[in-house]
Wavefront OBJ file of the C-alpha trace (Angstrom):
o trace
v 4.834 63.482 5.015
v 8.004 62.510 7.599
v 9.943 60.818 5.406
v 12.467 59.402 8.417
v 8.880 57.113 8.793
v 8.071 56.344 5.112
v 11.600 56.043 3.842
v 12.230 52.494 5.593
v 8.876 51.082 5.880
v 9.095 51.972 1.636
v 12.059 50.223 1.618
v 10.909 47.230 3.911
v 8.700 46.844 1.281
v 10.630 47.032 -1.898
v 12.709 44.393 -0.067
v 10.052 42.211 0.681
v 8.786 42.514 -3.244
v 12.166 41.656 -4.860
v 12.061 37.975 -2.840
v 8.570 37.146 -2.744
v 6.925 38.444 -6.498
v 9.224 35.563 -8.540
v 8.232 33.056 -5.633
v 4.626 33.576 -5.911
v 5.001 33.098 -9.346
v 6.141 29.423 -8.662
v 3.649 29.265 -5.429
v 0.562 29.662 -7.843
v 2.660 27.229 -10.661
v 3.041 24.613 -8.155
v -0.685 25.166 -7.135
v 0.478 25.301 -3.574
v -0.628 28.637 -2.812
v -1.358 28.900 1.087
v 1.886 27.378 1.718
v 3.514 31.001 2.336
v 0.613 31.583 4.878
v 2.001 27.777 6.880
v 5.670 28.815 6.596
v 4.976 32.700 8.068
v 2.927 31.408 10.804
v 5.474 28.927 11.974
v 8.273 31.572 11.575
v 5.885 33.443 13.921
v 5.529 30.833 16.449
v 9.209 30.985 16.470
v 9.329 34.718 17.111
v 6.933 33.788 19.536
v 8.855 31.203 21.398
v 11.990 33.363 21.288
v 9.860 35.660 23.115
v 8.926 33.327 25.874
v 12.822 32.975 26.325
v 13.342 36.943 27.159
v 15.370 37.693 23.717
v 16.002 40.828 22.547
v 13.296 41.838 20.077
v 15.553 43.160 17.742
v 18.245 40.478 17.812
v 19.784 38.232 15.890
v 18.433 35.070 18.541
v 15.136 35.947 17.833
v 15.836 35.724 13.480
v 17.710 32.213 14.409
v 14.408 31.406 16.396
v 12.454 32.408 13.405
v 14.340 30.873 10.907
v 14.650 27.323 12.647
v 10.941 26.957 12.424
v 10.260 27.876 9.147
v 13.246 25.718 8.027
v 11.754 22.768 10.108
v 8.488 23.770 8.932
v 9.791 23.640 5.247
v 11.412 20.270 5.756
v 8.301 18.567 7.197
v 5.983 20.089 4.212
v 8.417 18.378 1.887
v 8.144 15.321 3.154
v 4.629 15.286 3.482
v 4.395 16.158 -0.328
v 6.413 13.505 -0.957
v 4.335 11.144 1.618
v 0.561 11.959 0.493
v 1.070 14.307 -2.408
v -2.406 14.299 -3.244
v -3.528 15.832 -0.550
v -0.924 18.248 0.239
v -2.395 21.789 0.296
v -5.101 20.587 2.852
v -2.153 19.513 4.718
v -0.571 22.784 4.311
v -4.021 24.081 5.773
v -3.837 22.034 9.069
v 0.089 23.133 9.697
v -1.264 26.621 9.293
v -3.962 25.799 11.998
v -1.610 24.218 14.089
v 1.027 26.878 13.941
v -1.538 29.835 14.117
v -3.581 27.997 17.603
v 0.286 27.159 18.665
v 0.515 30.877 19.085
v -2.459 31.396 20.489
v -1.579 28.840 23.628
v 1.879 30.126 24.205
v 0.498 33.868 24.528
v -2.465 32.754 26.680
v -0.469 33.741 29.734
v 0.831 36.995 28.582
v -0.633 39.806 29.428
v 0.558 41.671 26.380
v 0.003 38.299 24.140
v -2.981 40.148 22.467
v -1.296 42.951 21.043
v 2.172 40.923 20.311
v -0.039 38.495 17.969
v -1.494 41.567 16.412
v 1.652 43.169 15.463
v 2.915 39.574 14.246
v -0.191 39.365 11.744
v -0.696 42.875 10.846
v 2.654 44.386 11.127
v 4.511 46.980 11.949
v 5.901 48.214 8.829
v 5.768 52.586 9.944
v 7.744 51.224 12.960
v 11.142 49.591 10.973
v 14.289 51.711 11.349
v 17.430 51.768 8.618
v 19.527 49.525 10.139
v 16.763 46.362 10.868
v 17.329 46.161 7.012
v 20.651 45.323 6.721
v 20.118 41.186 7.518
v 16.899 41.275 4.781
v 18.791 42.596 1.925
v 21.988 40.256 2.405
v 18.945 37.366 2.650
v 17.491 39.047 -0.379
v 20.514 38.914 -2.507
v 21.115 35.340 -1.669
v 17.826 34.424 -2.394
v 17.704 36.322 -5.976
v 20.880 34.818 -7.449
v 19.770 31.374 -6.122
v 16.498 31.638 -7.919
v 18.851 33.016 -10.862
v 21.180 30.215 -10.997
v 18.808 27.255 -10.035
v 15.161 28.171 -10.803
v 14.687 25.554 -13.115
v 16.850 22.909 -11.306
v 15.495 23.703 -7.824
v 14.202 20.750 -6.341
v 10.836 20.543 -3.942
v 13.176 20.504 -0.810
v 15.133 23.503 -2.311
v 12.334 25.694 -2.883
v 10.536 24.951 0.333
v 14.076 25.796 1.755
v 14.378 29.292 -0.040
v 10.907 30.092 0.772
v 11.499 29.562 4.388
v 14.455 32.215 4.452
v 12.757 34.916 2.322
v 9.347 34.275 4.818
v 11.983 34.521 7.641
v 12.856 38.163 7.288
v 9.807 39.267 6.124
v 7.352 38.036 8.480
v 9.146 40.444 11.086
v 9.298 43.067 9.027
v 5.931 43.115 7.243
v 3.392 40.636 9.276
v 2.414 37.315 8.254
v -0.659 39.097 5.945
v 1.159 41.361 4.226
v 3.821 38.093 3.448
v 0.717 36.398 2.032
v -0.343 39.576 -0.383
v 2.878 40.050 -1.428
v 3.427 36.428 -2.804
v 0.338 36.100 -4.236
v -1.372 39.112 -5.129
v 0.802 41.062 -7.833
v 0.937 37.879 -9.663
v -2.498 36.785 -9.531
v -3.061 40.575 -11.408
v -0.667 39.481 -14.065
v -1.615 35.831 -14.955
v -2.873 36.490 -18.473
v 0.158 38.429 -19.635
v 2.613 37.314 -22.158
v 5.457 35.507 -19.780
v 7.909 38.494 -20.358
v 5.588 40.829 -19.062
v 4.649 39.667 -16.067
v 7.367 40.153 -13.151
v 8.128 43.858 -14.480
v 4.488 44.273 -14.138
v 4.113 42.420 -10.560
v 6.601 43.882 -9.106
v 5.159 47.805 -10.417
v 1.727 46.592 -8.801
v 3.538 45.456 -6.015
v 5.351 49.442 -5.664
v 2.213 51.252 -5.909
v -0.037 49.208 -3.217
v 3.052 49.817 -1.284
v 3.677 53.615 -1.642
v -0.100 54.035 -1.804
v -1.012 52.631 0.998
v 2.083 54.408 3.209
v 0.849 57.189 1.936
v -2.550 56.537 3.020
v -2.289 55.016 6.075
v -0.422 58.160 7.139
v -3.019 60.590 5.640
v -6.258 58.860 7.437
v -4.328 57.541 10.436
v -5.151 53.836 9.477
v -3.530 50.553 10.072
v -0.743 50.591 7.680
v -0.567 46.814 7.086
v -4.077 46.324 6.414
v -4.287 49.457 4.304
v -1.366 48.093 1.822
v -3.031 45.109 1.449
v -6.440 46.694 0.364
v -3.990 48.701 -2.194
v -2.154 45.886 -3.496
v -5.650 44.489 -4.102
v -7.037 46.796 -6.287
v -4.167 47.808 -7.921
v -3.767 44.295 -9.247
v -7.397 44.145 -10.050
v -6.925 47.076 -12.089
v -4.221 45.072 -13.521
v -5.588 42.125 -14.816
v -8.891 44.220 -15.777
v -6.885 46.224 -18.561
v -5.023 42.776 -19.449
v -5.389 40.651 -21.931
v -8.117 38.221 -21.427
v -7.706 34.477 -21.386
v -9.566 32.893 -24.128
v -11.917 29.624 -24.042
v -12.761 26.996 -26.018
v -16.360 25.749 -26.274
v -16.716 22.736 -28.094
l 1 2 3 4 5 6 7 8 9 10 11 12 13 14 15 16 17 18 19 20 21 22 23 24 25 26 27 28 29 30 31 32 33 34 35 36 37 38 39 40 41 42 43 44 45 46 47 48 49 50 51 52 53 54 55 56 57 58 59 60 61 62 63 64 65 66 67 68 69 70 71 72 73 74 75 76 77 78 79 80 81 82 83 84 85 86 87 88 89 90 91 92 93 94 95 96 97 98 99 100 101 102 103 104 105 106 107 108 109 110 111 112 113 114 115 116 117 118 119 120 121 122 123 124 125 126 127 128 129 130 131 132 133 134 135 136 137 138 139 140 141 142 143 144 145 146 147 148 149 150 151 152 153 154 155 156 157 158 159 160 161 162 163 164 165 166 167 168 169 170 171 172 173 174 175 176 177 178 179 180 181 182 183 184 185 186 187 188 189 190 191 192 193 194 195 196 197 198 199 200 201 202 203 204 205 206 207 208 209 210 211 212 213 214 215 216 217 218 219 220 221 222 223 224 225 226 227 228 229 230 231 232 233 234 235 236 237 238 239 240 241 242 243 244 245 246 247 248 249 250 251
């Protein structure tokens, strides 16, 4: 096991976990739960359109890039909540559409366009190197002590704000999927916990599909993304199956 490959795609991960487990707690509270899925892919179509312009890969233009959309992304799913509320997480469905076919019409030309949107949506998490982590944590530790300091108090416009810079970093990192299993996975597992249990437990789920599926995807040769996913999965089915069960009332 080379661990100059596993050691920062592990900590990509762990990274990515920290931000996105106590958000997708509040995704699936405010019932708005494919609105990480709309914020990645327009962060994408940023990365995208940073590509169009030549930018280094790597470099800081193309996070800017990345983080402008998902911030104007953010601002315009605000207002649309506060516009047609009722309706908002079918509206969060057609920006996803939008941003995800956006892609799809600025690669059309490209011959590599194909294998750039696959590494956008899948990942590339065996490929990150030490020092691509050094923006991500400083994001992460802003991002922690806001939710620390003004989780209760955080308005609609502040927590589609936060989630835009956590999705930011991670979407490059991880792929717009593995964003998506991360927020919502580990804490669909633990929904029927007592309240205290619940992050320590979503974020252990979160670990293991991690390290297991590294570890995996390395063994068989497999798509590492994809295979963490699958992990995370059953882990946190495993999870809520030894849980506590939620009770009904009949009557």
């Amino acid at each position: 096991m080379d661990l100059t490959i596993i050691g920062p795609a592990f900590l990509a991960g762990l990274l990515v976990l920290v931000t996105h487990i106590p958000l997708g707690a509040q995704v699936l509270r405010r019932g708005i739960v494919f609105i990480d899925l709309a914020i990645a892919q327009i962060a994408a179509l940023g990365v995208i359109g940073a590509g169009l312009l030549d930018l280094d890969p790597q470099g800081w233009m193309v996070q800017v890039a990345a983080g402008l959309a998902a911030v104007l992304g953010a601002l315009l799913l605000t207002w649309t909540e506060r516009r047609w509320p009722e309706v908002q997480e079918a509206q969060i469905g057609v920006v996803f559409v939008l941003a995800a076919t956006g892609g799809l019409l600025l690669l059309a030309h490209n011959p590599h366009g194909g294998e750039h949107l696959r590494d956008l949506l899948s990942g590339q998490i065996l490929w990150v190197r030490y020092e691509q982590l050094a923006m991500p944590t400083v994001g992460a530790m802003v991002i922690i002590a806001a939710l620390r300091l003004f989780n209760e108090r955080m308005g609609r416009l502040g927590f589609y704000l936060m989630f835009a810079l956590a999705v930011t970093a991670s979407v490059q990192l991880v792929g717009v999927y593995l964003v998506f299993a991360s927020l919502i996975i580990p804490s669909l597992g633990v929904r029927n916990y007592m309240r205290s249990r619940r992050l320590p437990l979503a974020y252990l789920s979160g670990i293991g599909g991690y390290a297991i599926g590294l570890v995996l995807s390395l063994a068989f040769d497999l798509p590492s993304g994809a295979l963490i996913v699958w992990c995370l999965a059953l882990l946190a089915v495993a999870v809520y199956g030894f849980g506590p069960k939620m009770l009904t009332h009949t009557g």
